[in-house]
C-alpha positions, 0 to 999 in steps of 0.5 A: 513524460508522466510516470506512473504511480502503482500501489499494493494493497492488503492486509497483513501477510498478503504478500504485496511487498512480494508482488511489488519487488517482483514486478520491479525486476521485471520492469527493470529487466525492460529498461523502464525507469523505476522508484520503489518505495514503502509506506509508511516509510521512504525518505529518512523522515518517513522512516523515523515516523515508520519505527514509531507507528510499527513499534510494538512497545507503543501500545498506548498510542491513541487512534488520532496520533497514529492517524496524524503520524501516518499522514505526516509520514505520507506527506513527506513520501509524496512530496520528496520522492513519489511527486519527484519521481513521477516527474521524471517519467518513472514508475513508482511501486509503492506497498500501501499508500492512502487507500491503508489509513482508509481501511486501518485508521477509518474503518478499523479505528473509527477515525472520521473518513470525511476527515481522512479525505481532507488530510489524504488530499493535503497529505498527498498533494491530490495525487491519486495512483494510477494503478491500485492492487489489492491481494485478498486472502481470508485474514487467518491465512494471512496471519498465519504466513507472518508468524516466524517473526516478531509481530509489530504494533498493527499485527497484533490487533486481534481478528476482528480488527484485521476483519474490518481491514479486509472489508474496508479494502474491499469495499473501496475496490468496489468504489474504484472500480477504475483504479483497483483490480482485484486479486485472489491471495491465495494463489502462488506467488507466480501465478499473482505476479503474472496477471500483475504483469499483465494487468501493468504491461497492458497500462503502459502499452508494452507487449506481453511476455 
């Protein structure tokens, strides 16, 4: 039996990892078997390869390292728990996959895309989700829900830089049409999690609540 591979997308302060964990009960509550996992970040390899991209004291880090870091971390993430996983009939939620270094590393740090197309296909092992949520909201809304902490290396960016992000995702979601859908930051968190959970529910066939 084949998993299914759904991922959250969005800028910072979009609450993704919300949506993410709230569909996991839900789907936990049904008895389906699940992985959740987070980029950069999953195994312990990734992990370490995550405290140095994020790391706010790391500002010199030129554009192409931060571009080889995350796909190394990604790498190691598809290859040990996601590809496993899925395998085994799971489904894995993931916060933020591939469809991240094409808006934070391409379209915000004027990396190659042609070139992020070669390293995702080797990074990734040609895994593709099946499910791609993307939670947009204006870039200032979201900024301003992630103040009450320290910021880390990529929150820091100034607005243009988080501008270009949003735009990327957008424009991707147009290109992919299939796999991404399309939803409004700005509502509650409940109102989010229930056309998650209908959109999910739909996928695999389950009856709605």
């Amino acid at each position: 039996m084949k998993g299914l591979f759904i991922t959250f997308e969005g800028i910072e302060g979009s609450g993704k990892s919300t949506q993410m964990v709230l569909l996991g009960q839900k789907l936990s509550e049904r008895g389906l078997p699940i992985l959740l996992s987070r980029e950069p970040g999953g195994p312990p390899i990734s992990e370490a390869i995550r405290s140095l991209l994020l790391d706010p004291q790391r500002g010199e880090m030129l554009p192409q390292t931060e571009l080889l870091l995350y796909s190394a971390s990604r790498a190691q993430h598809t290859g040990e728990l996601i590809l496993p996983a899925l395998k085994e009939g799971r489904v894995v939620l993931c916060d933020r996959y591939y469809d991240s270094t094409f808006a934070y590393q391409g379209a915000a740090r004027s990396q190659d895309m042609d070139f992020i197309r070669l390293l995702t296909a080797f990074a990734t092992f040609n895994a593709v989700p099946d499910l791609t949520f993307l939670i947009d909201l204006p870039v200032s809304e979201g900024l301003a829900r992630i103040t009450s902490r320290q910021l880390d290396r990529l929150e820091q960016e100034d607005i243009s830089f988080h501008e270009q992000v949003r735009a990327q995702y957008l424009d991707l979601a147009r290109a992919h049409a299939g796999r991404f859908v399309v939803l409004d930051g700005s509502l509650s968190r409940e109102a989010i999690h229930a056309q998650v959970l209908t959109h999910v529910l739909s996928h695999l066939g389950e009856p709605s609540e």
